[in-house]
C-alpha positions in Angstrom: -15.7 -106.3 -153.9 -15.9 -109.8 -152.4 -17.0 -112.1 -154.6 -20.9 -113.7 -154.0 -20.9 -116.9 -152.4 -23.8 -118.3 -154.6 -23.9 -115.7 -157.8 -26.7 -115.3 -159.8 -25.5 -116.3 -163.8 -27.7 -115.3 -166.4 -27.1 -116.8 -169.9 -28.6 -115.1 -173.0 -29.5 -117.4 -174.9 -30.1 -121.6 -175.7 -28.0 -122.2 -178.5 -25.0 -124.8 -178.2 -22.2 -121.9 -176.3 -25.4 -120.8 -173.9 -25.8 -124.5 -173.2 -21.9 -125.6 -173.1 -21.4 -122.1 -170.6 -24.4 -123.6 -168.3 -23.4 -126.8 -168.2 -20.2 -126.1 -167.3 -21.4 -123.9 -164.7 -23.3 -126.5 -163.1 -21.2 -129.0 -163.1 -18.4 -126.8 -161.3 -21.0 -126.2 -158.3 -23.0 -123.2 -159.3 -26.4 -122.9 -158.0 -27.9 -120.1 -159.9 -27.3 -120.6 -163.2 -30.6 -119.4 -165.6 -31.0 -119.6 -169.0 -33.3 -117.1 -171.2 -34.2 -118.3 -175.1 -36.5 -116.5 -176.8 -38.1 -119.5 -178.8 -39.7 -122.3 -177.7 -36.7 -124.5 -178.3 -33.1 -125.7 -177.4 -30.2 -125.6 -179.6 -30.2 -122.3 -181.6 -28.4 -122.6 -184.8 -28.3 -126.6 -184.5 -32.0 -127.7 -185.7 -33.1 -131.0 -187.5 -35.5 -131.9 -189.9 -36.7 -134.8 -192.0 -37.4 -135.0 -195.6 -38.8 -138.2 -196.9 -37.0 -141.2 -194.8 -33.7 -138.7 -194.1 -32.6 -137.0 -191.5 -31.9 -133.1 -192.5 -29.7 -130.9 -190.8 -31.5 -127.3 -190.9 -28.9 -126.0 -189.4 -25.3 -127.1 -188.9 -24.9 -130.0 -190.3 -20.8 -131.2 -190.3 -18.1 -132.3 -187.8 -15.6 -129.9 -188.8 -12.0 -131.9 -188.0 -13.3 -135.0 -186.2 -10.3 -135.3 -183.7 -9.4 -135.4 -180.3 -8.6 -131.7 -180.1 -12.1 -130.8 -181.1 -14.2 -130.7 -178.2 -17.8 -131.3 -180.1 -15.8 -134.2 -181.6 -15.2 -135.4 -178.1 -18.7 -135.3 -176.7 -20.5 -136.8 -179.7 -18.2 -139.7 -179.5 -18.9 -140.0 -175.3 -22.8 -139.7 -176.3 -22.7 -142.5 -178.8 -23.8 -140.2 -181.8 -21.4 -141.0 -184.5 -20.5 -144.4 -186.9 -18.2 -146.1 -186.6 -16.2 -144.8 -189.5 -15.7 -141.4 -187.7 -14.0 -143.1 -184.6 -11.8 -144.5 -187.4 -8.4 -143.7 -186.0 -7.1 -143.3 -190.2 -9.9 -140.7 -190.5 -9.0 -138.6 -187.1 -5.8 -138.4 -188.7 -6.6 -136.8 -192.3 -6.0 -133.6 -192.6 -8.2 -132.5 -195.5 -8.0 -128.8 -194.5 -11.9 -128.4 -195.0 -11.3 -130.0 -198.6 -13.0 -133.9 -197.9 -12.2 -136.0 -200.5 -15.5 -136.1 -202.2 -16.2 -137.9 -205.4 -18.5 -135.5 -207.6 -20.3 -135.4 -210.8 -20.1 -132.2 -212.8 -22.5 -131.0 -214.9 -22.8 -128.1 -217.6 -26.0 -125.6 -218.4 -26.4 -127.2 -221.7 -27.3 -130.5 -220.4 -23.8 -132.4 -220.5 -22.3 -134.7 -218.1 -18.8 -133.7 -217.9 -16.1 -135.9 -217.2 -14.1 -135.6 -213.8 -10.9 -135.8 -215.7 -12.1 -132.7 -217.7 -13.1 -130.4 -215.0 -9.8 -131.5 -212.7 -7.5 -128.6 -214.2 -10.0 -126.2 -212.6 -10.1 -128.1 -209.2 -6.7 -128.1 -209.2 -6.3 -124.7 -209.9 -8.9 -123.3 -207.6 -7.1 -126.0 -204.8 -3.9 -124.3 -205.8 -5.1 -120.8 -205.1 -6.9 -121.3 -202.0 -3.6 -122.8 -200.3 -1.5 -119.8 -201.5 -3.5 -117.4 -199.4 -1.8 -118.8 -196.6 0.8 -116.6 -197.7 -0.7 -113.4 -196.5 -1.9 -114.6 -193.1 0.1 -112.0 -191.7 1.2 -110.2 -194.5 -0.9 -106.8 -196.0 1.5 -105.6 -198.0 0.0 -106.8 -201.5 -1.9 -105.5 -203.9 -5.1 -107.7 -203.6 -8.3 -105.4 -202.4 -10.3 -108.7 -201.4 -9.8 -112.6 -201.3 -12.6 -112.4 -204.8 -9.9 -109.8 -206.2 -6.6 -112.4 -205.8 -8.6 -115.2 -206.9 -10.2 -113.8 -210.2 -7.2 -112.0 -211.3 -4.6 -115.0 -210.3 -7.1 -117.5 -211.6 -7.5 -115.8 -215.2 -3.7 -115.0 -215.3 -2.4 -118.5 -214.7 -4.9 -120.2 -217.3 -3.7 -117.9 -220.2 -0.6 -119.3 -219.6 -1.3 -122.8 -218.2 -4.1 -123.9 -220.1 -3.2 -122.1 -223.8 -3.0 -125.4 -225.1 -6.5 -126.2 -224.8 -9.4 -125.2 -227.3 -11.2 -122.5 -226.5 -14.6 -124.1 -225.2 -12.7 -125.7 -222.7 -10.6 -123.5 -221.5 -13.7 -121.5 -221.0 -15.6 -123.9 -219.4 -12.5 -124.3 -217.5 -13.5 -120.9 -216.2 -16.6 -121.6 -215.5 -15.7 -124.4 -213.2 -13.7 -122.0 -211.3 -16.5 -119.4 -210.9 -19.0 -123.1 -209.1 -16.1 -123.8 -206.8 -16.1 -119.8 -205.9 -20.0 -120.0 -205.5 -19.5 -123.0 -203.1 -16.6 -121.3 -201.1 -19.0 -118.4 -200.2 -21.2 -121.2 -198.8 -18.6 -122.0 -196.0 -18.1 -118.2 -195.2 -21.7 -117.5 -195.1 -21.2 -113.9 -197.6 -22.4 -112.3 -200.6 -18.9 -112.5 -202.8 -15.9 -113.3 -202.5 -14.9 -109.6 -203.1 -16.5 -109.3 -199.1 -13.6 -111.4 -197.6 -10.6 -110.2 -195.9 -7.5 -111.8 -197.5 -5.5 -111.5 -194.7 -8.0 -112.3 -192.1 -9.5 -115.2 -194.1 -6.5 -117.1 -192.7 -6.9 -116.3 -189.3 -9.3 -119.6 -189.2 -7.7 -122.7 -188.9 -9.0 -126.5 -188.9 -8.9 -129.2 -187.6 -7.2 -132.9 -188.4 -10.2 -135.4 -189.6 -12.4 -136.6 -192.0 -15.3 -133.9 -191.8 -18.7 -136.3 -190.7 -22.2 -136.3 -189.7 -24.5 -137.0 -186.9 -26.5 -140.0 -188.4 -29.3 -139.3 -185.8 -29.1 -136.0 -186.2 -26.9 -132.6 -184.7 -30.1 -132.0 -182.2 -29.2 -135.7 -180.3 -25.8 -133.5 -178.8 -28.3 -130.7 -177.5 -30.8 -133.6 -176.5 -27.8 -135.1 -174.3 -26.5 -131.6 -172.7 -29.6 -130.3 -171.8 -30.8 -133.8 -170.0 -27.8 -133.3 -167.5 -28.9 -130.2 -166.3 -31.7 -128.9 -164.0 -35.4 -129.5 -165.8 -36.4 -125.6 -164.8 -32.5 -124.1 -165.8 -34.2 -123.0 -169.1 -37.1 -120.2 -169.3 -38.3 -120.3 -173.1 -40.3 -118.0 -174.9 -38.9 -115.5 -172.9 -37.0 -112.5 -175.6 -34.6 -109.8 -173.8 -35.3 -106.4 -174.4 -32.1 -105.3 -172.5 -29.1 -106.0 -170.5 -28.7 -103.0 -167.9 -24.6 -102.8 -166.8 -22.5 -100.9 -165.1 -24.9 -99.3 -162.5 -25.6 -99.6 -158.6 -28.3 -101.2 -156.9 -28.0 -101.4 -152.6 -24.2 -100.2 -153.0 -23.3 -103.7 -155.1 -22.9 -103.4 -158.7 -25.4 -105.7 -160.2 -27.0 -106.3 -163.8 -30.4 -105.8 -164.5 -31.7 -108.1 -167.4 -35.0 -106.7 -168.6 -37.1 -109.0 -170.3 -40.2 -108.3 -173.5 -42.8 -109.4 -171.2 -41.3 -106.6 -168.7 -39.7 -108.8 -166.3 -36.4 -107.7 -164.7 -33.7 -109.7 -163.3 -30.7 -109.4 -161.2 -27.7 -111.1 -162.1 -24.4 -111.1 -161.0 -23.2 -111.6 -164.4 -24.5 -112.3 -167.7 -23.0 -114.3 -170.7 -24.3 -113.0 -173.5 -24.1 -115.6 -176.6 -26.9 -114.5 -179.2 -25.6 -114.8 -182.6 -23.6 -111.8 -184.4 -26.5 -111.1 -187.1 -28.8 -110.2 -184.5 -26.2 -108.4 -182.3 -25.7 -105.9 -185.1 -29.2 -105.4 -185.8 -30.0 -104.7 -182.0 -26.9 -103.6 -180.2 -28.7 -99.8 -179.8 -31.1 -100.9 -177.7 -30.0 -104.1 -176.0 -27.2 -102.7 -173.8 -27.5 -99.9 -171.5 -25.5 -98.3 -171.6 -24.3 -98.8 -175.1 -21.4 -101.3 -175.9 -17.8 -99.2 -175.7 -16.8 -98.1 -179.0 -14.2 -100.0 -179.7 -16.3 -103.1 -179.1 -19.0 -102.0 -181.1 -16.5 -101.3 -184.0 -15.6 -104.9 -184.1 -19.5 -105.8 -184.3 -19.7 -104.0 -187.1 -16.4 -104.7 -188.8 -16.9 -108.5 -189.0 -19.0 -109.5 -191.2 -22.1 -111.8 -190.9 -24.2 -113.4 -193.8 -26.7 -116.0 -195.2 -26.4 -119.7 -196.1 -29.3 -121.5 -196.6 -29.8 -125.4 -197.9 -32.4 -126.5 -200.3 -33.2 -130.7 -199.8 -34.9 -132.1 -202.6 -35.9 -135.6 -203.1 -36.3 -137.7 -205.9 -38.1 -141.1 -206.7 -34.5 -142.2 -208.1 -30.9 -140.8 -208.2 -29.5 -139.2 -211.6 -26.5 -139.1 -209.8 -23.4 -141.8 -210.0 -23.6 -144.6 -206.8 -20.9 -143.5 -205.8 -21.3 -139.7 -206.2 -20.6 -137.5 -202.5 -21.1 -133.8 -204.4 -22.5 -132.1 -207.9 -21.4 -129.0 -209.4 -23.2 -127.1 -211.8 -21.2 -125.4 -214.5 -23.0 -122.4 -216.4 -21.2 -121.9 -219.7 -21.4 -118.3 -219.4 -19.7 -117.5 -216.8 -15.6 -117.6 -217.9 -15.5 -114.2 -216.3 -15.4 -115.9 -212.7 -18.4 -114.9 -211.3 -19.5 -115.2 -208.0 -22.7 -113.5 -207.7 -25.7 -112.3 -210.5 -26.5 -108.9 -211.2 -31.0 -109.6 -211.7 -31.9 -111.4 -208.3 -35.1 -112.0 -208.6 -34.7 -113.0 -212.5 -31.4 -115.1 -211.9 -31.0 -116.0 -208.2 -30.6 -120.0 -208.7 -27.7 -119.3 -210.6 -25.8 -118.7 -207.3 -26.7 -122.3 -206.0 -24.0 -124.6 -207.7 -23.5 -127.4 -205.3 -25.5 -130.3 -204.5 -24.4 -132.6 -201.2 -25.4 -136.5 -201.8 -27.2 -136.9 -198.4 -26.3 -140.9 -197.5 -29.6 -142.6 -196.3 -29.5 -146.2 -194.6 -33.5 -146.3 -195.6 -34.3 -147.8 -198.9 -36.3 -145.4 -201.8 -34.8 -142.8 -200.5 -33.0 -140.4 -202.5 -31.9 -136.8 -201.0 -29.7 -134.0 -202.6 -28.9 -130.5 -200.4 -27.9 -127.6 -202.1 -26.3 -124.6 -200.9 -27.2 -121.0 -201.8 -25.2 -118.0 -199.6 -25.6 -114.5 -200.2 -28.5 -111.7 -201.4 -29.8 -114.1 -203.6 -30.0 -117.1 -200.6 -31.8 -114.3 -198.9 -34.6 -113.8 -201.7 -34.7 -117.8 -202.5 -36.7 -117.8 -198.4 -39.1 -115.0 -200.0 -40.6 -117.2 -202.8 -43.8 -119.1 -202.3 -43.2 -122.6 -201.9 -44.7 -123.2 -206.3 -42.1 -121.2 -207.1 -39.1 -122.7 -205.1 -40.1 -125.6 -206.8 -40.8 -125.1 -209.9 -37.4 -123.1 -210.1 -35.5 -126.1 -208.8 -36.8 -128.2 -211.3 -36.2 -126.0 -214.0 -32.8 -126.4 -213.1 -32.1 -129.9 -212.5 -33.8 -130.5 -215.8 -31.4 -127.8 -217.6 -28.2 -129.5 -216.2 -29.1 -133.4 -216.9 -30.8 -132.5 -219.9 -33.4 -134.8 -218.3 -37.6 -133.0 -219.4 -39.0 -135.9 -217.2 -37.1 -135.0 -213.8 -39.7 -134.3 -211.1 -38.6 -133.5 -207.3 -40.9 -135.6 -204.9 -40.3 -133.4 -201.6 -38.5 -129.8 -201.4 -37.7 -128.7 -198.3 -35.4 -125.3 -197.2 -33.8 -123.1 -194.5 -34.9 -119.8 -193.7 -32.0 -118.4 -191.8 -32.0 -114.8 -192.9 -35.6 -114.6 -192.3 -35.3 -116.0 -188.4 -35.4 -113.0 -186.7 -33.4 -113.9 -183.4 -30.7 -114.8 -186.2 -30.6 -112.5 -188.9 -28.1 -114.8 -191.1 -26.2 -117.8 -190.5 -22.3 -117.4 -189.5 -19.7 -114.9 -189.3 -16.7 -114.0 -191.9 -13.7 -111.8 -191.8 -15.1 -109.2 -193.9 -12.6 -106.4 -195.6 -10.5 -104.7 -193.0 -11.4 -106.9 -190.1 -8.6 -107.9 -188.1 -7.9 -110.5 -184.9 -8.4 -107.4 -182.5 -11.7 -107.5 -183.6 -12.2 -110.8 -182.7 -10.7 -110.0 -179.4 -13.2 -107.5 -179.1 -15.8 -109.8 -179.5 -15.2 -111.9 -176.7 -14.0 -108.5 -174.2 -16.1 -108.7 -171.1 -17.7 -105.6 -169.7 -16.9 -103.3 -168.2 -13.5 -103.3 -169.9 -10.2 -103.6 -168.3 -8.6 -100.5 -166.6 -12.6 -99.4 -165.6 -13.3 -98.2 -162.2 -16.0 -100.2 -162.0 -16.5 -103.9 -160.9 -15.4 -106.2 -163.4 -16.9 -109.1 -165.1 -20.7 -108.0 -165.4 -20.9 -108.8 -169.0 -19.2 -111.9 -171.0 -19.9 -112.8 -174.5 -19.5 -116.3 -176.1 -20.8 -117.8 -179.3 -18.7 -118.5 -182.5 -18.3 -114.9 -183.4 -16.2 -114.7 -180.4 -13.6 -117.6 -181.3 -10.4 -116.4 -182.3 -9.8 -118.8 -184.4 -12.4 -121.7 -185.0 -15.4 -119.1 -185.5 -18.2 -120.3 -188.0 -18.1 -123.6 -186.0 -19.9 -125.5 -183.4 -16.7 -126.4 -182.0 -15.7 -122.5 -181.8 -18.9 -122.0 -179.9 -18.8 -124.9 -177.7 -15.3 -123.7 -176.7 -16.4 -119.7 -175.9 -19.1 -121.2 -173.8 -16.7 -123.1 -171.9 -14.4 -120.1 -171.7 -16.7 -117.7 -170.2 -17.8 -120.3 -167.6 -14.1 -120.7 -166.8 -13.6 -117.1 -166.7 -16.5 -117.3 -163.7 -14.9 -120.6 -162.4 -11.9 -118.3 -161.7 -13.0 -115.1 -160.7 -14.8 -117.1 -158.0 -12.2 -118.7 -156.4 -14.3 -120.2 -153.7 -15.9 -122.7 -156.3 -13.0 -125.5 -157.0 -12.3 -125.3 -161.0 -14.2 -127.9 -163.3 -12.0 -130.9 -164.9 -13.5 -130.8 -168.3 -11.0 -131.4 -170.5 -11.0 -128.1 -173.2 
């Protein structure tokens, strides 16, 4: 078939790929370009908030690997968003591997502060394990069910030998240390346990040089920026799809048929589908007509897709160090290496173990975020707003053995509960694989089909090979499916932008 002169590009979707696959559209020379969002706002899975006199990042929140080769990097930098210290040529260069090198506090369930020298043999450790999965990037052949399962059984192994000299309270709470560091891992992966993630594939995600940093005014000033260099009408909101018809005929040309809630239908030449993974796997049944090839549909269901939520909470005055980045809360009963608690709704704030320091230029102003992932992040957006509270403060109060401790302002994320969502981020669940991943990002119809190609693309971080869970990732699948137009239409001249 001859390619249109002036296609009509539909983009599923407002979140940061949808926007990046637009605007490089436009910029390349296409005319037609028309994005659909089902809310009544721009950015998707980047949102910010305030809390007191800080800025809070309801979704992401971090510059993973702030460095030349990372493209969100890039365009924060060209938009002015970012201090100074993060155009620091010494902190483009670090290459932390996801670890920054925060200073924390650590503090135990009977009230204690713990020393940082006490609690290092466990950092260590878990530092120590983390860096020898890299062994079975491409390596099944061992014994290890899950990334939980080498962990736990390495972890528990090496101290009875390495830390033998110690008492026994400390080689517990040793333990214990271990099973907070686990509880924050499963923040960055977005999943229940540990026992979820894919040894092997766990390693199929790789980082970036660079200090990880912020947006000081905010992730939402990037999708501010995009969106004001595109066309004021490119964006219909409010506007939900019910379901992408592919792969039939209308007038002897193979066109898509996007059928909207409100009933509306529209004809695209192609669409670029870039809704996130969680909703994907909730709706796939009814959102593509016909269904998505089985193979593809597989690899929605093999990779996994969970819940990470944040919890601000401000205080009159710190109880933290000055110079304090992170806190970890150490329950003394857990030197079994837990991960997850058996009584959710008796025991769920156990899971939430790590408190951020949130850095505020304002005066009086004194923020902490913690992170909660899993089944019990999911019931913490189900309590009533007195009870979030009141459990929060239970809990600081347990840890600093401070009664008087009194949050001013509680604010949290909801992502489970956002239901053009469903969850936060994908993972490599158990038994996932890079194929999968390469059947994420598989246009439709598929290759060796009869039938005209390129009617369906899919971007959004569950399609990056490699930087998936990341704004980056998505930025770049955005990019790649607009390329992937870009060159199927050879009449329009490619775009420049650097990937």
């Amino acid at each position: 078939m001859a390619a249109s002169a002036d296609p009509q590009i539909v983009v599923i979707g407002c979140g940061i790929s949808g926007i990046a696959a637009a605007h490089r559209l436009v910029k390349a020379g296409f005319h037609h370009v028309r994005i659909l969002e089902a809310t009544a706002r721009s950015g998707g899975r980047i949102k910010t908030g305030r809390l007191g006199n800080n800025v809070t990042e309801i979704g992401a929140s971090y510059i993973h690997g702030p460095s030349e080769e990372n493209p969100l990097f890039c365009l924060a930098r060209d938009y002015g968003l970012l201090d100074p210290e993060a155009l620091n040529p010494e902190n483009q260069a670090m290459d932390i591997d996801e670890r920054p090198p925060w200073i924390p506090n650590w503090f135990s369930s009977s009230g204690q502060r713990l020393s940082t020298e006490l609690m290092r043999p466990a950092l260590e450790m878990y530092n120590e394990l983390m860096d020898e999965t890299l062994q079975f990037h491409s390596n099944r052949d061992h014994p290890w069910a899950s990334l939980g399962h080498f962990m736990r059984s390495e972890a528990r192994q090496r101290a009875a030998g390495r830390w033998k000299d110690k008492d026994k309270n400390t080689q517990d709470l040793l333990l214990c240390g271990l099973s907070a560091k686990l509880k924050d891992e499963l923040c960055a992966s977005a999943s229940h346990s540990m026992d979820e993630i894919d040894l092997v594939g766990f390693n199929m995600f790789e980082g970036l040089s660079g200090l990880d940093c912020t947006l000081p005014g905010g992730y939402e000033g990037l999708i501010k920026n995009l969106m004001s260099e595109l066309p004021a009408d490119l964006v219909t909101y409010n506007r939900p799809v019910r379901c992408v018809h592919w792969n039939n005929t209308e007038n002897g040309v193979n066109t898509v048929m996007v059928e909207c809630d409100d009933g509306e239908r529209i004809a695209a030449d192609q669409v670029i589908v870039t809704i996130p993974l969680g909703y994907l796997k909730k709706h796939h049944s009814t959102l593509f007509c016909p269904p998505l090839p089985a193979h593809k549909l597989h690899s929605v269901q093999k990779l996994g897709f969970g819940t990470c939520n944040k919890i601000f909470v401000e205080f009159e005055s710190p109880w933290w160090d000055a110079d304090c980045d992170i806190i970890h809360l150490v329950w003394e009963d857990e030197a079994d290496i837990l991960d997850h608690v058996k009584d959710i709704s008796k025991s769920w704030i156990r899971k939430m173990s790590t408190f951020n320091v949130l850095k505020s230029v304002e005066r009086g102003s004194h923020v902490l975020c913690g992170w909660i992932a899993g089944h019990e992040s999911e019931y913490m957006e189900s309590l009533p707003e007195e009870e979030l509270r009141c459990s929060i403060t239970e809990l600081i109060r347990t840890f600093t053995g401070n009664a008087t401790i009194t949050p001013r302002g509680i604010l949290r994320t909801q992502w489970f509960h956002e239901p053009w969502t469903c969850g936060s981020y994908c993972h490599p669940a158990v038994g996932v694989s890079a194929q999968d991943l390469e059947n994420m990002m598989e246009p439709l119809p598929v290759k060796g089909s009869q039938s005209q190609p390129l009617q369906v693309l899919f971007a959004g971080e569950a399609t990056h090979p490699c930087y998936y869970s990341t704004v980056h990732g998505a930025i770049l699948t955005g990019w790649r499916e607009a390329d992937r137009l870009i060159s199927h239409y050879s009449s329009v001249s490619p775009c420049s932008h650097p990937v």
